[in-house]
TITI-868715 format. One record per residue: x, y, z of N, C-alpha, C, CB in turn; residue in one letter. Coordinates in Angstrom, 2 decimals, padded with zeros to 5 digits. Atoms other than C-alpha are relative to their C-alpha. Glycine has a CB too. Layout:
N
     npx     npy     npz    capx    capy    capz     cpx     cpy     cpz    cbpx    cbpy    cbpz code
       X       Y       Z       X       Y       Z       X       Y       Z       X       Y       Z    A
...
end
This chain:
105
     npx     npy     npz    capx    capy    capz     cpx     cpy     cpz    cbpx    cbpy    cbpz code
  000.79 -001.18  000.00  000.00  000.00  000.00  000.85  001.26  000.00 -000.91 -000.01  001.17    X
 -001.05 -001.73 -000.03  002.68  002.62  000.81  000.59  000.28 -001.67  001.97 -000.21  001.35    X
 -001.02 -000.22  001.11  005.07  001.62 -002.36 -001.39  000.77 -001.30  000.99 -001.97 -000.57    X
  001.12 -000.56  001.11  001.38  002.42 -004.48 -000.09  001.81  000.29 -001.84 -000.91  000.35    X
  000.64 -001.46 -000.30  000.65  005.89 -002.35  001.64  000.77 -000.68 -000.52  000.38  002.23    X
 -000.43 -000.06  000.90  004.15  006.47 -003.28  000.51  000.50 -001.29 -000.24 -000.29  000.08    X
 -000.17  000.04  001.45  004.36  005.53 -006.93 -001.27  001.59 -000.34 -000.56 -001.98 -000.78    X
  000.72 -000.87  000.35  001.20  007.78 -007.14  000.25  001.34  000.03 -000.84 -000.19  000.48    X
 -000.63 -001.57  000.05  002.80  011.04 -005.98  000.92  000.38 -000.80  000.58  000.42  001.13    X
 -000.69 -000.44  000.38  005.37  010.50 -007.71 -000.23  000.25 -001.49  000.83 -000.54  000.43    X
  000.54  000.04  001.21  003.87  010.12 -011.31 -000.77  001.59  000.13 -001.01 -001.47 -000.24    X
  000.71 -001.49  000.41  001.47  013.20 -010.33  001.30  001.14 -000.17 -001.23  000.60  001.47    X
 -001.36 -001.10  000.66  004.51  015.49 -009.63  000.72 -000.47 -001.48  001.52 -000.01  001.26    X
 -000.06  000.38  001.62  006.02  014.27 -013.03 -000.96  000.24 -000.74  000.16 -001.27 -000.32    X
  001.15 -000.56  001.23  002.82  014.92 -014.75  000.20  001.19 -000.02 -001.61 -000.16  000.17    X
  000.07 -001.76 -000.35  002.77  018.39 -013.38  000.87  000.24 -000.54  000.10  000.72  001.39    X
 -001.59 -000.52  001.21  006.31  019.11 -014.38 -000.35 -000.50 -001.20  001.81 -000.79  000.32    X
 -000.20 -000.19  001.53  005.89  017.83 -017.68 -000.91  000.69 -000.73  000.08 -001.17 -000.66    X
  000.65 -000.91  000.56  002.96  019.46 -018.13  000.19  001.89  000.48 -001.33 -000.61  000.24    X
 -001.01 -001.26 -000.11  004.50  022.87 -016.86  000.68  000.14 -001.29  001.16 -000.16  001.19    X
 -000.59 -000.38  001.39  007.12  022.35 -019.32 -000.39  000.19 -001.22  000.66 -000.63 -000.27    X
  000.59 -000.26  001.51  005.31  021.55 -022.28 -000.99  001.84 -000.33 -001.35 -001.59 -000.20    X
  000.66 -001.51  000.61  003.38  024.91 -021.63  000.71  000.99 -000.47 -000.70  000.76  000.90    X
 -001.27 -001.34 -000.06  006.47  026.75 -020.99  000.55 -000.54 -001.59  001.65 -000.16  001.73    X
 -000.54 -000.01  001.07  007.85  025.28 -024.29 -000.98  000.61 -001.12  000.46 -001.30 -000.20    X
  000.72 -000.08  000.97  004.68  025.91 -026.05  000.10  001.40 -000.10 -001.25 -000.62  000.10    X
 -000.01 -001.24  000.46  004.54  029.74 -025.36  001.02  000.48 -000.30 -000.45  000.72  000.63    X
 -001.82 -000.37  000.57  008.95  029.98 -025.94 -000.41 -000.35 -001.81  001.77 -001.65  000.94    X
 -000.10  000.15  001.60  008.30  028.75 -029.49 -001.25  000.50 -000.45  000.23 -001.55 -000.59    X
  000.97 -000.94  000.86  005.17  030.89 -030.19  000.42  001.20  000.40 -001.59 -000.12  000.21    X
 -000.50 -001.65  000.21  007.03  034.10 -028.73  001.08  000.06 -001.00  000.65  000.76  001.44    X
 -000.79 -000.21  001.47  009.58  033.32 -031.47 -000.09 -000.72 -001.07  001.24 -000.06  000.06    X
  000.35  000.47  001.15  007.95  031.57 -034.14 -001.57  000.77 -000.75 -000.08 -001.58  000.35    X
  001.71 -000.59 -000.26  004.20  033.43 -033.51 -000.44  001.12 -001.15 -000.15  000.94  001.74    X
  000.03 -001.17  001.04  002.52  035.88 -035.58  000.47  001.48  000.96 -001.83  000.13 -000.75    X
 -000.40 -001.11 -000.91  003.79  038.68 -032.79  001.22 -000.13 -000.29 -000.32 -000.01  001.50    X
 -001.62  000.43 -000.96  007.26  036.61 -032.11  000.77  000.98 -000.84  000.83 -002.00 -000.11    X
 -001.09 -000.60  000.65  010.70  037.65 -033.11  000.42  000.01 -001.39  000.87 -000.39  000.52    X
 -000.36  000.25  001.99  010.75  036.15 -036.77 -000.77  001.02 -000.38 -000.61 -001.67 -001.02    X
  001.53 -000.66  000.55  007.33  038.42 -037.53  000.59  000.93  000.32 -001.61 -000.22  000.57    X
 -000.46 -001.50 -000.28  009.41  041.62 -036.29  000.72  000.02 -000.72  000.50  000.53  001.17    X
 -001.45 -000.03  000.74  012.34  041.11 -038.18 -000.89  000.04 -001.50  001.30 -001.65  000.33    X
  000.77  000.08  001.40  009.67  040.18 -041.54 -000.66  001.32  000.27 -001.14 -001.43 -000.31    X
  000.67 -000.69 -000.12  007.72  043.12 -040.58  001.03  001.53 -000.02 -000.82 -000.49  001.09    X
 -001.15 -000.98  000.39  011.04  045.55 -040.15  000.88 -000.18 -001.29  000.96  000.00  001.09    X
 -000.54  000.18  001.14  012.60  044.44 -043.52 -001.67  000.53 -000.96  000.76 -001.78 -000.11    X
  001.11 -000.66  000.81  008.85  045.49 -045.20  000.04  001.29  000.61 -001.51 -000.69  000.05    X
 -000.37 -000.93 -000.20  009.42  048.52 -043.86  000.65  000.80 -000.33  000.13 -000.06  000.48    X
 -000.49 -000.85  000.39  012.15  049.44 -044.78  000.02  000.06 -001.61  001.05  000.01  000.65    X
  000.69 -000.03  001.16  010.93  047.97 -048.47 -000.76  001.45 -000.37 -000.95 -001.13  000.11    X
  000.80 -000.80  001.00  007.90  049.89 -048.58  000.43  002.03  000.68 -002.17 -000.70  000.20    X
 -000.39 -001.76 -000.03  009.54  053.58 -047.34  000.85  000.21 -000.84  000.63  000.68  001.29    X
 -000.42 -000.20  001.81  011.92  053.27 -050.49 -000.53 -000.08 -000.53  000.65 -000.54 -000.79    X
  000.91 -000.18  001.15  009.01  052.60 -052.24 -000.56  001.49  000.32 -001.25 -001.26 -000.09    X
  000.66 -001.37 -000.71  007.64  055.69 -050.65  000.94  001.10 -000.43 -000.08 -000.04  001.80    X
 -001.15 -001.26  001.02  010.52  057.89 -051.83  000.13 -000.23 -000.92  001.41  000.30  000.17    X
  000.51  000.00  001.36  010.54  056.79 -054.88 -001.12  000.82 -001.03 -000.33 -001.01  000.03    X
  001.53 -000.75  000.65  006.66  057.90 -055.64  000.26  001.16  000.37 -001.62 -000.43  000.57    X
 -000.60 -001.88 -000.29  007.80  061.22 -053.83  000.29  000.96 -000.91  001.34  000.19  000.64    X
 -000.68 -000.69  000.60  010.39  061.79 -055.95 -000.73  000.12 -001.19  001.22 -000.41 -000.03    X
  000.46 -000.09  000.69  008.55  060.73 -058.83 -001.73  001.36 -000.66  000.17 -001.21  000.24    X
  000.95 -001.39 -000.41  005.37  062.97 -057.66  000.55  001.21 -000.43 -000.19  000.24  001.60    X
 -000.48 -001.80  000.21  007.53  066.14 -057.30  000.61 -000.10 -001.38  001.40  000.76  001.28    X
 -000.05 -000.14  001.20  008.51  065.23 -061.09 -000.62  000.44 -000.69  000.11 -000.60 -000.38    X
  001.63 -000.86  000.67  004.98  065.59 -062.20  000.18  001.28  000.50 -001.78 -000.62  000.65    X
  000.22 -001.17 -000.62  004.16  068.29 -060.20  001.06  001.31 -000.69  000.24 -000.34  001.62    X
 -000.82 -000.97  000.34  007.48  070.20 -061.91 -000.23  000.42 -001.25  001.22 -000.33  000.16    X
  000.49 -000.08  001.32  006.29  069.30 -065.20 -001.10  000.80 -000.70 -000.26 -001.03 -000.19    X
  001.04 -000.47  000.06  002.73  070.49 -064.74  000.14  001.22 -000.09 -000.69 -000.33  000.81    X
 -000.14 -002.06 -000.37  004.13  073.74 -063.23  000.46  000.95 -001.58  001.94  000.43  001.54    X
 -000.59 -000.18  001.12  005.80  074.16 -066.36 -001.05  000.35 -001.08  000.79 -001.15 -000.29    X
  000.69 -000.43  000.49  002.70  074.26 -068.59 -001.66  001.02  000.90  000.00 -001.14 -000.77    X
  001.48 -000.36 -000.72  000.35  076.21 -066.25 -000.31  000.98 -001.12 -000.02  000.77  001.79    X
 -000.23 -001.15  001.15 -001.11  078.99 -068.09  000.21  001.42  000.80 -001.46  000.13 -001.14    X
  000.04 -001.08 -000.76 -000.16  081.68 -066.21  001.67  000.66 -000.43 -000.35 -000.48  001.73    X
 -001.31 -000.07  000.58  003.70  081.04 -067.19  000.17 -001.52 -000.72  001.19  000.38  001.23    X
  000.07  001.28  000.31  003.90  078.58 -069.89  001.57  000.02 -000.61 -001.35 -000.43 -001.03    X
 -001.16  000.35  000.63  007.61  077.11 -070.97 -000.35 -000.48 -001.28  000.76 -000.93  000.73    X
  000.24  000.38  001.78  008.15  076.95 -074.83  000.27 -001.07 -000.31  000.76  000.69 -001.05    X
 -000.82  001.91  000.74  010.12  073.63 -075.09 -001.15 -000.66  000.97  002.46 -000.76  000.65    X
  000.56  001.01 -000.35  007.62  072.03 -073.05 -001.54  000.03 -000.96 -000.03  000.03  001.63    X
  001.29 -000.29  000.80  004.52  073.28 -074.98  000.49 -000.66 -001.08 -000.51  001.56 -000.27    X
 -000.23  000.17  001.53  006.46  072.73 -078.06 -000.37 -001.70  000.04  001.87  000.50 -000.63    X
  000.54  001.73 -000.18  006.81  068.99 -076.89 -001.15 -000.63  000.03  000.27 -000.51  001.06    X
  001.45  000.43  000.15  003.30  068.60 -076.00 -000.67 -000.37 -000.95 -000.67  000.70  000.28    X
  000.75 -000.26  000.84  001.73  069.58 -078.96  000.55 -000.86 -001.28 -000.10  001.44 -000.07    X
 -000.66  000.51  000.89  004.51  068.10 -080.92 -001.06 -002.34  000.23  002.22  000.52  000.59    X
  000.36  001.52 -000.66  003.22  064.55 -078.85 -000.98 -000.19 -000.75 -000.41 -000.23  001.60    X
  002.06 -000.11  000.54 -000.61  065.15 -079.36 -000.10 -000.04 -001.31 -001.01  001.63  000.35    X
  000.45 -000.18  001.58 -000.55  066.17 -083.01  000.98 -001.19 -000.56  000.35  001.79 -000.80    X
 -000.85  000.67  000.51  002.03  063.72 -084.00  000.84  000.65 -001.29 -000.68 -001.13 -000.24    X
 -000.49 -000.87  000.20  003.87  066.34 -085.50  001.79 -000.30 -000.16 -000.57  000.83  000.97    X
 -001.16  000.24 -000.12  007.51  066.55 -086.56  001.06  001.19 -000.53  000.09 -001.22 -000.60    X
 -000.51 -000.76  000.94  010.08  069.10 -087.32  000.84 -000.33 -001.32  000.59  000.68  000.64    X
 -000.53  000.77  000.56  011.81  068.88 -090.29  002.02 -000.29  000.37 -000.53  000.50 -001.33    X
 -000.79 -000.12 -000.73  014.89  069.51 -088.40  000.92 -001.24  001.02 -000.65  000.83  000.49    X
 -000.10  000.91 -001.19  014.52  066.73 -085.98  000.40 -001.37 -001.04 -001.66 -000.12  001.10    X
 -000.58  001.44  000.51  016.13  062.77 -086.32 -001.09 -000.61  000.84  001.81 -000.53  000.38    X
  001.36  001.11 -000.34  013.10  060.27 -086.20  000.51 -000.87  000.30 -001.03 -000.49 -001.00    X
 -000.41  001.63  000.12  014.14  057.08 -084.98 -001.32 -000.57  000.45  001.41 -000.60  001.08    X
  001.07  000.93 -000.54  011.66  054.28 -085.00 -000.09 -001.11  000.08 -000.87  000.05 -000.38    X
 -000.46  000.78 -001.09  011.30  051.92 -082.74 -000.99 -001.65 -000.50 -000.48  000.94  001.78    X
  001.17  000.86  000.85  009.53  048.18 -084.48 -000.15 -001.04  001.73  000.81 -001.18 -002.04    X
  000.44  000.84 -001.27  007.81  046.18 -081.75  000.29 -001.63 -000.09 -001.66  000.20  000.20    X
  000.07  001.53 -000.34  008.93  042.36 -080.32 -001.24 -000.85 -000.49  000.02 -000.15  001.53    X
end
């Protein structure tokens, strides 16, 4: 009777601890495997710093337009850019100018 009372304590403590551990292992490998953990910061700081070069990029590209536009406002319009325009739109050519043309893949 004793060696049973015992065996029985001793199996429960052992359960307990192993079930302790397994919890403790379960939340160590979801704070660094998890959608929060440490891998997901590191994936989440590399898109970052992705999409804010993408972000300067369109900036720069933005304040391109924007320089271009300024350029034909009508208030002050630039001649070489009008000239270009119109040259675009009408399909227009001087006779001045070297045509190269371009045959499609």
């Amino acid at each position: 009777m004793v060696s049973r009372t015992r065996l029985k304590a001793l199996l429960t403590g052992l359960a307990l601890y192993t079930m302790a551990g397994l919890m403790v292992g379960y939340f160590g490998v979801n704070a660094y495997t998890g959608k929060y953990g440490l891998n997901a910061r590191q994936e989440l700081d590399q898109e970052i710093i992705a999409l804010t070069s993408e972000l300067a990029r369109l900036k720069r590209e933005r304040a391109q337009g924007e320089q271009r536009v300024s350029l034909l406002r009508s208030d002050r319009v630039d001649p070489d850019m009008l000239d270009e325009r119109a040259r675009f739109q009408l399909d227009y050519v001087n006779p001045r100018d070297l045509v190269r043309t371009v045959t499609p893949r």
